[in-house]
N, C-alpha and C positions, 0 to 999 in steps of 0.2 A: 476531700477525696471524692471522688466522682464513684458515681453508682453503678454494680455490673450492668453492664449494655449500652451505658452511655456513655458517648467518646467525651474526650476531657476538654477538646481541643474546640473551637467554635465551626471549623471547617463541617461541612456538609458528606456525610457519604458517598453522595450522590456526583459532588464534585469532587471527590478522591478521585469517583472509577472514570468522572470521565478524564482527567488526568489521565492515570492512569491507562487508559483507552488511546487518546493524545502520542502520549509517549510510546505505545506497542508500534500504533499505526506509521510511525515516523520509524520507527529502525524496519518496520515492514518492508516500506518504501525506500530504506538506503538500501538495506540487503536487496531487493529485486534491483536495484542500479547498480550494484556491485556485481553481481550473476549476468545482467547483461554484460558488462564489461570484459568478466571472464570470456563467455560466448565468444562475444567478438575477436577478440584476442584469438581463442583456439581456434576459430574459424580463418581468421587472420583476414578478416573485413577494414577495405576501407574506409577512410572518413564517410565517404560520398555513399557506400553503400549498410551504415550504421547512421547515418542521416534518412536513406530510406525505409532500414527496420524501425523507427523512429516515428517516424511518418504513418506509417502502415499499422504501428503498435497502436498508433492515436487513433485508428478509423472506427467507427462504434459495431459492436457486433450488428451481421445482421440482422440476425434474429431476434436482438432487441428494439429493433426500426421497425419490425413487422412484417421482412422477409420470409417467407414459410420456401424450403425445399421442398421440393418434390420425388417421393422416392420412388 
């Protein structure tokens, strides 16, 4: 019998949560492609311009390149 607090199993905690982490991140990432698809849909965009939200989704902020606006 394993002792309160220690798991019985050889597995790591630490590698549970990143499992665990692993698997949030991935339905994260279906659901935000399922949401875009919606959009598109209700927007009723085509190939060529869901090829461009696409495009433009990938471009890096600019504020993380070092862009500063000016107010």
């Amino acid at each position: 019998m394993a002792e309160r607090g220690v798991r019985a199993s050889s597995r790591s905690p630490l590698r549970d949560d990143e499992c665990d982490l692993a698997a949030a991140q991935a339905r994260i990432m279906r659901a935000d492609e399922l949401i875009d698809q919606i959009v598109y849909r209700l927007y009723g965009l085509t190939e060529k311009e869901i090829g461009l939200a696409a495009e433009v989704a990938a471009w890096p902020d600019l504020r993380e390149v070092g862009i500063r606006f000016s107010s």
